[in-house]
C-alpha positions as CSV (number, residue, x, y, z in Angstrom):
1,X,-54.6,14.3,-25.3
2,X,-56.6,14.3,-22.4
3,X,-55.9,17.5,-19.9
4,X,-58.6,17.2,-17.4
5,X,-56.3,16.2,-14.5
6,X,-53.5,17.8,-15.5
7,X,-56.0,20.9,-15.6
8,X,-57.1,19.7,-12.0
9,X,-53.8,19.2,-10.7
10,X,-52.3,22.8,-11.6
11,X,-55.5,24.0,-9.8
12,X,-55.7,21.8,-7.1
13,X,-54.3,24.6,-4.4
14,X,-57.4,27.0,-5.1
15,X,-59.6,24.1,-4.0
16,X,-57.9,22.9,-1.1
17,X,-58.5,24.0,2.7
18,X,-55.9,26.7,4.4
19,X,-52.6,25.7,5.3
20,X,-53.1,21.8,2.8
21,X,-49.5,21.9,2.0
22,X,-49.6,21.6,-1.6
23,X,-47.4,23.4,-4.0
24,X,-48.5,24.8,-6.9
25,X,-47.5,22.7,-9.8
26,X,-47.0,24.3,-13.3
27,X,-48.4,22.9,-16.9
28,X,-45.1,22.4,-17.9
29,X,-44.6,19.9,-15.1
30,X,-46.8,17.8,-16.7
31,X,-46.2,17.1,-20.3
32,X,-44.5,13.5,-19.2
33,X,-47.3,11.0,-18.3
34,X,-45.0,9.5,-15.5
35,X,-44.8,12.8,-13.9
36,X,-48.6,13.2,-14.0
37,X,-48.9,9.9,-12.3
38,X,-46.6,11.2,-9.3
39,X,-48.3,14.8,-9.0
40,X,-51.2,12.9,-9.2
41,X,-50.5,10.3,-5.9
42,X,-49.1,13.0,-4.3
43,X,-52.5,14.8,-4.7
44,X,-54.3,11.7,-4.0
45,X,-52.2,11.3,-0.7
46,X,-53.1,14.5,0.8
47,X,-57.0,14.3,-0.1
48,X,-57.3,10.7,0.8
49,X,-60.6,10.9,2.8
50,X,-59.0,8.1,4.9
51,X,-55.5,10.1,5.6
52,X,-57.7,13.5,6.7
53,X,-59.4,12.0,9.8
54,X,-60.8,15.4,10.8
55,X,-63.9,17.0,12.3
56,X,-63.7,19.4,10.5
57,X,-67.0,18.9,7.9
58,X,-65.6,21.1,5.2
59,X,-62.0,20.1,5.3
60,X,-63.5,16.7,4.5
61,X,-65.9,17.1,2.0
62,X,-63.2,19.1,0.0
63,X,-60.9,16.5,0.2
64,X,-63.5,13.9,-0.3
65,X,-64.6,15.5,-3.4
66,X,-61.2,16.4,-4.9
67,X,-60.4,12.8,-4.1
68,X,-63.2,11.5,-6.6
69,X,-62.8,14.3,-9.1
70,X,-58.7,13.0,-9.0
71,X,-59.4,9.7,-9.4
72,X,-62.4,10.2,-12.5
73,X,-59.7,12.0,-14.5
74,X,-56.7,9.8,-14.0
75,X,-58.7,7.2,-15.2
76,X,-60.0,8.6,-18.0
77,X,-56.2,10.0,-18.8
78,X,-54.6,6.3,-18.4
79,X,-57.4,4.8,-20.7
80,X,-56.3,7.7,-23.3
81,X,-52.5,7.3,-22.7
82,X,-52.4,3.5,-23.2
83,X,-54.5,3.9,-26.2
């Protein structure tokens, strides 16, 4: 079983900017793949780099960044759960 993005979503709130809004979601959250598919567009929802619209330059290359890193690992987590 893949963890990455589980791994990534239980972490996501040390990455994030101040005040991001994201509660801190526990491994044992996780162990059902539909729930990692709603923490995970949850996540994806609040690091969307089109959502942030900021000038802030490191609000958005943290969210841009935790966008991609989201999105790499989900992937590679549905390949492995359909398999």
């Amino acid at each position: 079983m893949n963890n990455h993005v589980r791994v990534l979503l239980c972490t996501l709130d040390n990455i994030l900017w101040p005040n991001h809004g994201w509660e801190r979601v526990g491994m044992d959250k996780l162990s059902d793949p539909q729930q990692v598919k709603k923490y995970y567009r949850k996540a994806t929802m609040l690091c969307h780099p089109d959502k942030i619209g900021e000038s802030d330059p490191d609000k958005v290359y943290i969210a841009n960044r935790g966008f991609a890193a989201l999105t790499e690992a989900y992937n590679v987590f549905k390949v492995r759960d359909e398999s």
